[in-house]
Steps between C-alpha positions, in 0.01 A plus 500: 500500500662390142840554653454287808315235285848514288719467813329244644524307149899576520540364828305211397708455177876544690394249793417249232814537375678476825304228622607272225871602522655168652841454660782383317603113623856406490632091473170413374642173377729458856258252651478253178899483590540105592810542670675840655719575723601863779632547809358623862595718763352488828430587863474240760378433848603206694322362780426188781182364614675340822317247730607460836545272769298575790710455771807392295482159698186399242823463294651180529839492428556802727697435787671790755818621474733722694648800302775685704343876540165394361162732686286317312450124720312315251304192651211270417271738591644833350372709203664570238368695208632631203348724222616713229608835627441698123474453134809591341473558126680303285625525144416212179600468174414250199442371151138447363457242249062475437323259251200535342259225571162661417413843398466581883724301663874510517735246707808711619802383619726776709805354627705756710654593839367701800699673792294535806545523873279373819543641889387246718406612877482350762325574882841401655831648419640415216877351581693406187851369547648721171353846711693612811114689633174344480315573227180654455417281189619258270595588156436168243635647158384243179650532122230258287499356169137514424339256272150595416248339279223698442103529326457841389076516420491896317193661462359645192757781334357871565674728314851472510443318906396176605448377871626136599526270765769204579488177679763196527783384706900576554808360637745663665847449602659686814901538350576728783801370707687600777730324719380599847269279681163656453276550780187359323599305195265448219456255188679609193205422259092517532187486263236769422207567417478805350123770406528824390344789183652783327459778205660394171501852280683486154735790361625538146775249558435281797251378754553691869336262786425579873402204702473413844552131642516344811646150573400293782730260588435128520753343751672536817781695463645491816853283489733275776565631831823713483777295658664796681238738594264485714269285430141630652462775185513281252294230778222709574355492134248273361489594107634768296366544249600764216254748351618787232320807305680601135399817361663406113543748191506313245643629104405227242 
């Protein structure tokens, strides 16, 4: 009986001591930083929340044409839909520059670029006068210099991690550029608004963030009427408007 009496008193005594060992916390002083500065890398996913015409004659600057070879005979009364065929993901890199403006909240400013693509499909063949066959869908390709202001709200530090969320707006600028006639032509800049969270956790020597955002875009982004394709793609669309997901890694 002494002897269990003794262990139990042991097993009392070593949990004590275990229970009060504490983790060690690196770049305790990181978030009293006013300014600092990193860089991102990220994963990207570009897509279109497209409104339609419905028949294409609701549109109306569309008029009929005749197309040598063309199946499709698009009139008043004809529907013509488009949607995007798949996500394609996309590659982004930037800079992060984040002030201090309270003990919880940051404002961040992550200028960068993105490469992303966008297949647009359509319930009608898809003739483009660069393509010798009709194609099944058509590729929109986009290299943007993103310009995003940002709140970062961060939750109280545990340990060495703190969760976080982000809210705030971004500009972005289409430089992509090619001298063929698109078949659906788009503006070369938009507005954001931009809601998201992540996972900061802090290393020895710098701050490792995961966060995911997505950005809902603000205007139409759909552009003129192409002069020498057919007109009825581009037509047969009400509002484009442009919608992407960022998964970022952040090193601060």
């Amino acid at each position: 009986m002494k002897r269990i009496f003794t262990a139990i008193l042991f097993l009392l005594f070593v949990s004590q001591v275990f229970g009060q060992k504490q983790k060690v916390n690196y770049l305790t002083t990181f978030d009293e930083k006013r300014i600092h500065f990193g860089f991102t890398l990220g994963y990207n996913l570009l897509d279109f929340n497209v409104a339609n015409y419905n028949p294409i004659g609701e549109n109306p600057d569309f008029s009929p044409g005749e197309w040598p070879n063309d199946e499709n005979q698009v009139g008043y009364e004809s529907i013509v839909r488009s949607d995007l065929a798949s996500l394609v993901p996309g590659f982004t890199v930037g800079i992060v520059s984040s002030l201090r403006l309270h003990t919880d909240l940051d404002l961040r400013f992550l200028p960068g670029m993105s490469f992303g693509e966008r297949k647009l499909t359509y319930n009608i063949p898809v003739y483009d006068i660069n393509s010798y066959e009709p194609l099944q869908f058509y590729s929109i390709k986009s290299t943007f210099i993103d310009f995003p202001l940002l709140l970062k709200y961060k939750a109280r530090r545990i340990n060495n991690d703190r969760p976080f969320v982000i809210f705030g707006g971004a500009y972005r600028q289409d430089i992509s550029k090619s001298a063929k006639d698109d078949l659906v032509k788009l503006k070369s800049g938009g507005f954001y608004a931009e809601v998201g969270g992540g996972w900061d956790h802090y290393f020895p020597f710098f701050r490792f963030s995961v966060e995911g955002k997505f950005s809902f875009g603000l205007n139409n982004q759909l552009g003129d009427v192409p002069q020498q394709q057919r007109p009825y793609y581009s037509q047969s669309i009400k509002n484009l408007r442009s919608n992407i997901f960022t998964l970022s890694f952040h090193f601060e």
